[in-house]
N, C-alpha and C positions, 0 to 999 in steps of 0.2 A: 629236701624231700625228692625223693625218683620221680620222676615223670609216669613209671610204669608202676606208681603205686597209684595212682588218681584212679578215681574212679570214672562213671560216664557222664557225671554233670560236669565234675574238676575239670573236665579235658574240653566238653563246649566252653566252659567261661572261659578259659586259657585260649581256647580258637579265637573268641571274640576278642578277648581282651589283645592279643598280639593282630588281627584285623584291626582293629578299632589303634592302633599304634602305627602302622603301616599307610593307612588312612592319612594320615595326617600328614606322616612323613611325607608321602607322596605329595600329598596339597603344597606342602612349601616348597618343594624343590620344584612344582608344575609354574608354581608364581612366580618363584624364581625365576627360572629359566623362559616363561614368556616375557617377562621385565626385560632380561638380556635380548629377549630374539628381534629382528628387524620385524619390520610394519608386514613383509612380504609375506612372510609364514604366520602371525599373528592373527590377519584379519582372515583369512578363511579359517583356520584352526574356532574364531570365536564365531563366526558365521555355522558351524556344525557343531558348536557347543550351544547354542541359542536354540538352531533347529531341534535339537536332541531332546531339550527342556522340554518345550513346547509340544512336541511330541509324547513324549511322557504325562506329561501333566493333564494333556484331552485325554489318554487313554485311560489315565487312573480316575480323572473324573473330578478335579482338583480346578478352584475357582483360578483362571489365571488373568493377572495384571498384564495388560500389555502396553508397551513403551512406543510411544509411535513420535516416529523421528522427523519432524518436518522441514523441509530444505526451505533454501532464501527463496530459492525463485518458485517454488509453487506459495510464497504469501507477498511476490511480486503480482504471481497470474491472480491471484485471487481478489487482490487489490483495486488492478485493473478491470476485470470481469464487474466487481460491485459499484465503480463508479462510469463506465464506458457509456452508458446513456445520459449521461449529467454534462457530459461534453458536447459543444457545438462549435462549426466551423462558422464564420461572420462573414458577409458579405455587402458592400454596398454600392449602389449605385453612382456613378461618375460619367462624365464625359471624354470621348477618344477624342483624335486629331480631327477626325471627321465630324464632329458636334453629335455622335451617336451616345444614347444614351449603354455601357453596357456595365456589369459590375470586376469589380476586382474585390479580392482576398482581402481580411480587415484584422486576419489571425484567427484565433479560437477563444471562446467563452466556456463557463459551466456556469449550472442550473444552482443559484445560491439561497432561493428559499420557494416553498411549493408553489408561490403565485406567480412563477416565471421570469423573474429576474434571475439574469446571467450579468455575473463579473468580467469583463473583459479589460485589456491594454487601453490606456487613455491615450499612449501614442498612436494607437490607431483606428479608435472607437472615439473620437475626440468631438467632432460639431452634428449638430443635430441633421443628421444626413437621411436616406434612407436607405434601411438594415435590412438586411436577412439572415435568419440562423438556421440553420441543421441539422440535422441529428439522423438517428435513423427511421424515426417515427415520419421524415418529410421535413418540409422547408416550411418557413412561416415568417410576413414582416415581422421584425422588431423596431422596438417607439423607441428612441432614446429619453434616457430619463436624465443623466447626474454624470458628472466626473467628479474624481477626487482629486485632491491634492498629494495622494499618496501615488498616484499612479495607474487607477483603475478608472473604469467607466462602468455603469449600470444601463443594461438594454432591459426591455421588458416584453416578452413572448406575445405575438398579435394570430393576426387569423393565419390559415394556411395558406399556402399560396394557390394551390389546386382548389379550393375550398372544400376537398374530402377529407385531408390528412388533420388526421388528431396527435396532440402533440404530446408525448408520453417522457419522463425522466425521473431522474432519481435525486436526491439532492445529497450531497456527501453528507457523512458525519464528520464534525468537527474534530478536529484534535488538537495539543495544547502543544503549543512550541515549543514551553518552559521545559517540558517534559522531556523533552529529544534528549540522548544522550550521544557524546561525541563518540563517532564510528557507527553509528544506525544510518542505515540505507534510506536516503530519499526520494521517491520517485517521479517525474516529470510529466506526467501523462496531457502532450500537446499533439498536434501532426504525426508524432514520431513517440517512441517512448523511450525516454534516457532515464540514467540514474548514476546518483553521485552517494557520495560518503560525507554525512553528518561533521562539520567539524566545528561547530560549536558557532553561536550567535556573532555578525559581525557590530562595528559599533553604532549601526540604527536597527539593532536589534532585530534583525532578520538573516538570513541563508544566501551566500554569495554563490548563484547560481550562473551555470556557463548557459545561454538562451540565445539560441535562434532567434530570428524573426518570423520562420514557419509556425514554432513554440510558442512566440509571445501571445496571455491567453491562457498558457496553460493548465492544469490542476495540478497542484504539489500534495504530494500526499509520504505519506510515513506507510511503513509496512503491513501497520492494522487497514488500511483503506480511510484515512482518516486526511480529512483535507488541511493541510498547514498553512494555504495560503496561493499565492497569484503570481508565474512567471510571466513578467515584463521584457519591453525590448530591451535589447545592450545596451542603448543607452538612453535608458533609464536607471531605477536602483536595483533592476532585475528579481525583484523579489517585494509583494507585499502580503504583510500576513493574514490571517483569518481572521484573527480581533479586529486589524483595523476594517478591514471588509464590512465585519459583523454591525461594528460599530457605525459605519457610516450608512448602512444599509437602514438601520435601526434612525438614524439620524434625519435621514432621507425619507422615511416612512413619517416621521414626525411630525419635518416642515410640511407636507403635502397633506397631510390629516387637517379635514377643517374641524375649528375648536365650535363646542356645542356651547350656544347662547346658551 
């Protein structure tokens, strides 16, 4: 058939239909050739292809999905921000050369259930001495309660030391070790805040962590803000987790409970 025999519908659908072919054509050779092109021309090309949608879609009025990209380190910050009052710096009292009484650094604790027990280092939370912890809420004695055999110690939050300050914290949410997987970010939150790469349970079943003794004390947490456990000194086993924590805390609650005649 001539072309110049069609009529004026013939010749719209023949528009569309060689459009609607062209289309296509164009789409694989677009795919193609950004498969081939380097990262350098790719990502701004798809940066003003995103814009473009977006664009499009507020002004037609079209319900739009949007993909929102979260980076490592803003659910590093995030992390930190939701547990940063749950942390305490330790202090206690000791004697200088001079028989002065003044205190020295004992590392860091956090806040391990609402009625103010903090977990700290048994290497340096060790004889029933007397404490002080910190925060930003103020300073307050702490009573020594317990050490474990895993490596920790249990303080338990007293008056202020000003007698104005009220002592405010958060206590972490737990998280489950088993669950880590190897290459998830761990984070360190003591003195300073470090972070290592997950590489899977050593053979006492916990995280071979590189720790300071500014750190030991520290809060280990996973990227949800979730506490995994207790950075200890170097040498110790630098690492005890949150079960055994849980567990002895729960144990320690028990012995101290008097039983009802």
């Amino acid at each position: 058939m001539d072309i110049k025999e069609l009529n004026k519908t013939q010749l719209i659908l023949l528009a569309v239909l060689l459009s609607f072919v062209t289309s296509i054509a164009t789409g694989i050779t677009t795919v193609t050739l950004m498969q081939q092109a380097p990262a350098s021309f790719t990502t701004p090309v798809n940066r003003v292809v995103q814009q473009t949608i977006e664009k499009i879609q507020q002004v037609e009025g079209k319900t739009v999905t949007q993909t929102v990209v979260v980076k490592e380190e803003d659910l590093v910050v995030d992390a930190i921000a939701k547990n940063k009052s749950a942390l305490f710096s330790i202090t206690k009292e000791t004697q200088d050369v001079d028989g002065k009484t003044i205190e020295v650094g004992a590392g860091r604790g956090y806040a391990i259930s609402t009625n103010g027990t903090i977990v700290a280092d048994a290497a340096l939370v060790l004889d029933k001495e007397v404490y002080y912890v910190k925060n930003d809420s103020g300073k307050f004695k702490a009573d020594f309660v317990s050490t474990d055999k895993s490596g920790f110690s249990f303080l338990k939050i007293g008056a202020s030391v000003n007698g104005t300050d009220k002592v405010a914290f958060v206590v972490p949410a737990f998280g489950d070790l088993s669950k880590m997987k190897i290459g998830q970010q761990v984070i360190l939150l003591g003195s300073t805040v470090s972070s290592s790469i997950f590489e899977g349970l050593n053979a006492n079943k916990g995280i071979d962590l590189n720790v300071s003794k500014t750190n030991a004390g520290g809060l280990v947490l996973n990227l949800d803000g979730e506490a995994l456990g207790i950075a200890l000194s170097p040498d110790a086993t630098s690492f005890a987790s949150i079960k055994s924590i849980t567990d002895a805390l729960s144990a320690s609650t028990t012995a101290t409970t008097p039983k009802v005649q």
